[in-house]
C-alpha positions, 0 to 999 in steps of 0.5 A, spaced: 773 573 542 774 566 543 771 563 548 776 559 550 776 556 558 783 560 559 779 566 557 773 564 560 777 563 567 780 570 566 774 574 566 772 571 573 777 573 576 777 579 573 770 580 577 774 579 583 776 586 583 770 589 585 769 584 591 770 587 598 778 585 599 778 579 605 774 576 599 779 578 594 785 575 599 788 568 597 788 562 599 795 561 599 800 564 596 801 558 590 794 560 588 796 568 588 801 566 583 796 562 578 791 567 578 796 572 577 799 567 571 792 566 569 791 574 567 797 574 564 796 569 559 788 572 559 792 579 557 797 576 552 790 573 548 787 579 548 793 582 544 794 576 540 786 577 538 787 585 538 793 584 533 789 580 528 783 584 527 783 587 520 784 595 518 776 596 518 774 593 525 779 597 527 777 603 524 769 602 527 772 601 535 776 606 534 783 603 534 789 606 530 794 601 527 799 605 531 796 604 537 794 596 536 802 596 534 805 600 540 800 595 545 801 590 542 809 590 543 808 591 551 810 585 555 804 581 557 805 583 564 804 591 563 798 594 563 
C-alpha cells in the first residue's frame, strides 16, 4: 500500500467513523465535500492498487481475479 499523504488523510477520516456523531458533523459544508472527495480518491486508490496485484498475491488474500475485475470496473463513489 503507498503511503501517500492522500492515503494517509483518507485513513484518518475513515477513524471518523467510530466517533460519537456531534464529532463526526462538519464544520461546514465546503469541508463535508472535501472530505467526502478525499474518500473518493482514497477508494479509487485503493482499486488502482488492488488492480495491480499479481495472480499469486491474490490467491494468498483470498481474491479471485474475477472479483478484483468486477470491484475494480465500480465507480469510485460506490461501495
Amino acid at each position: 500500500m503507498k503511503t501517500e499523504p492522500e492515503t494517509i488523510a483518507v485513513n484518518q477520516i475513515d477513524t471518523l467513523e467510530g466517533l460519537d456523531p456531534k464529532w463526526r458533523k462538519p464544520a461546514s459544508p465546503m469541508l463535508a465535500a472535501v472530505r467526502r472527495i478525499a474518500f473518493w480518491y482514497g477508494r479509487w486508490l485503493q482499486r488502482q492498487d488492488l488492480a495491480e496485484l499479481d495472480d499469486h498475491i491474490l490467491r494468498d488474500i483470498g481474491i479471485s481475479p474475477r472479483e478484483v475485475k468486477r470491484e475494480c470496473a465500480k465507480p469510485f463513489w460506490q461501495r
